[in-house]
Each structure stands twice: as structure tokens, then as C-alpha cells.
N, C-alpha and C positions, 0 to 999 in steps of 0.2 A: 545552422544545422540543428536539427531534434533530436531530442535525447527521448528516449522512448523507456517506460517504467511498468514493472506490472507489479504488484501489490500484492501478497497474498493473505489469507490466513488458513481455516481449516474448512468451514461452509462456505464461505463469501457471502455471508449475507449481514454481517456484522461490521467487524474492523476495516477488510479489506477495502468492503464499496467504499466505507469514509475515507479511508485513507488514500483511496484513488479519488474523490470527488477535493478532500480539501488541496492534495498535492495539485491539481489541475487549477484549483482557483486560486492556490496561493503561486503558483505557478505563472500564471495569468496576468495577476496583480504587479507580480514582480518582472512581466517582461519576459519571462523564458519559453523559447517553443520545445514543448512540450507533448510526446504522445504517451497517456496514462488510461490503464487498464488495471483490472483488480479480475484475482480467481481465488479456487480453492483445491487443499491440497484431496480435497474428497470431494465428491458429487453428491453430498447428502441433499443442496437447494437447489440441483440444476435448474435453469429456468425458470427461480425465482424472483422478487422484486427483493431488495434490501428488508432488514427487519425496519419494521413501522418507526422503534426508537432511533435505530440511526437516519432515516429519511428527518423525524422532528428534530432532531439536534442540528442536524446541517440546516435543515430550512432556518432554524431558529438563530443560524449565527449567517446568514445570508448565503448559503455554500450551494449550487444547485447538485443535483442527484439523481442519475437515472442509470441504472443497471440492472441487468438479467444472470443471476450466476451461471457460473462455469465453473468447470474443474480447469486445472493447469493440465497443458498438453504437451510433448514433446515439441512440438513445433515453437511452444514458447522462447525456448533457450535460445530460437534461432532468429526469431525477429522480436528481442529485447532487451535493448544494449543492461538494464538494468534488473533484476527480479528479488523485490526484497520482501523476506519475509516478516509476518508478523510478531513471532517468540521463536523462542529457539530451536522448539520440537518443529513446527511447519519449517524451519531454516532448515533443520538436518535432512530433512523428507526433502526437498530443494536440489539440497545439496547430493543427495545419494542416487538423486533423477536425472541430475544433468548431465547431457552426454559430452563426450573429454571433446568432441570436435565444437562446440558450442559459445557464442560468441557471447553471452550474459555474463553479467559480473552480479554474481548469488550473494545478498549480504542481506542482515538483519533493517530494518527499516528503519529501528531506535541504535545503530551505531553511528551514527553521522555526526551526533552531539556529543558535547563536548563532557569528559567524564567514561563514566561507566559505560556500557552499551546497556541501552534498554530495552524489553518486549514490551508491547501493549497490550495491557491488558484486558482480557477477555471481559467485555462488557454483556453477555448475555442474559448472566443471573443474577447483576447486579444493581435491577432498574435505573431509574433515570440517572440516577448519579455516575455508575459505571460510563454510558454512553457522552455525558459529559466529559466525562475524564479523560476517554478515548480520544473524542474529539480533539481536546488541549494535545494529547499528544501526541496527535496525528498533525498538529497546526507545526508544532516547536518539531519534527524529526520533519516533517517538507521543508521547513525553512533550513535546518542542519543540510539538509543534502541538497538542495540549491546551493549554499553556500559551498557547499560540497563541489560540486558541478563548476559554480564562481572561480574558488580555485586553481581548478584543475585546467581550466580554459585559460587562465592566466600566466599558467607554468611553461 
């Protein structure tokens, strides 16, 4: 059975698309069926491509990538067992949008690991090294919440 994921952050054209493109390859790798989407909690890039740094990061660690942004829609809550956000501000926005009858389980995307829960951090004015970083921790919170998933199908 699929476990189904949508990603978000604030434009989607940053965090999100990475963190939908690596969770799908690391996803991949490890064997899990997987349906993985990434939005935003605004439409500032609808019907944009990814920012050019996160396309070169993923290319640059093998990760493939292709997305056109969106905003998060009502209809999300209802076909996606998963909806994690970015930091805690798009969590709260998430969390204040989702309707009570709605089948998502709304969580941050850096709680899955082990510790604190983490946000990712916003790599936009950070040049390349931000989008690095992103990257890394978009690699280690997909493998937390597969393991996550691991678990849960185990219990």
C-alpha cells in the first residue's frame, strides 16, 4: 500500500520541491511505494520551476527534479495520508487550514529524528551553502520518517 506525502514550505520553489524530490529518491532506494508532492503555503511561484540552486544541488548529489509550484489546497488534507511542513510558521498555517473532517496527519517534516524537532532552514539568501544544508537535511528527516513509516507497519 502507498503512503502518500506532500511537503510543504512558503513559495515551493525552495525547500519543498527538494524535499519532495529527495524523499521520493530516497524513498526509491529504499524500496518504499511512495506518492510524494511538494506546495506552498502562498502562491507567490505558482507555475514556477524550482529555484535554479535547488535543481543544481539535487542534480549535483544524483536526486532527479521536476516541479511546477502550487499553492496547498483544501483538497490536500483529503488525498494525503501525510502533509509535513517545512518550520513551524508554514506548520501552524497547515495546521489552522485543515478541515476537522480530514484524513492528513499535519506534522513538521524535521520531527521524525531523533532529538529535538527540526525546521529547515530557509535556503534562499543563503547561497550555495544554504541549499547544501537543506539538501543534508532533507536526506536525514526522509530517512527519519521512512523509518518512521518502518515502524509503524511493524506495530
Amino acid at each position: 500500500m502507498s503512503t502518500s506525502v506532500l511537503i510543504v514550505c512558503l513559495g515551493n520553489i525552495c525547500r519543498s520541491p527538494m524535499g519532495e524530490a529527495v524523499l521520493r529518491h530516497v524513498g526509491k532506494e529504499r524500496g518504499v511505494d511512495l506518492k510524494v508532492d511538494s506546495a506552498g503555503t502562498a502562491a507567490y511561484h505558482t507555475g514556477e520551476d524550482p529555484d535554479d540552486r535547488t535543481v543544481d544541488v539535487c542534480k549535483q548529489n544524483g536526486v532527479a527534479i521536476s516541479h511546477a509550484a502550487r499553492q496547498v489546497t483544501k483538497q490536500d488534507y483529503y488525498d494525503f495520508d501525510y502533509i509535513l511542513g517545512a518550520d513551524t510558521q508554514n506548520l501552524e498555517n497547515l495546521k489552522r487550514r485543515k478541515p476537522d473532517d480530514s484524513k492528513a496527519k499535519v506534522a513538521l517534516f524535521g520531527s521524525f529524528i531523533d532529538g529535538e524537532p527540526e525546521a529547515i532552514s530557509d535556503p534562499y539568501y543563503g547561497g550555495t551553502k544554504g541549499f547544501k544544508t537543506c539538501f543534508k537535511q532533507c536526506e536525514r528527516f526522509s530517512h527519519a520518517f521512512l523509518d518512521h513509516l518502518e515502524r509503524k507497519a511493524s506495530s
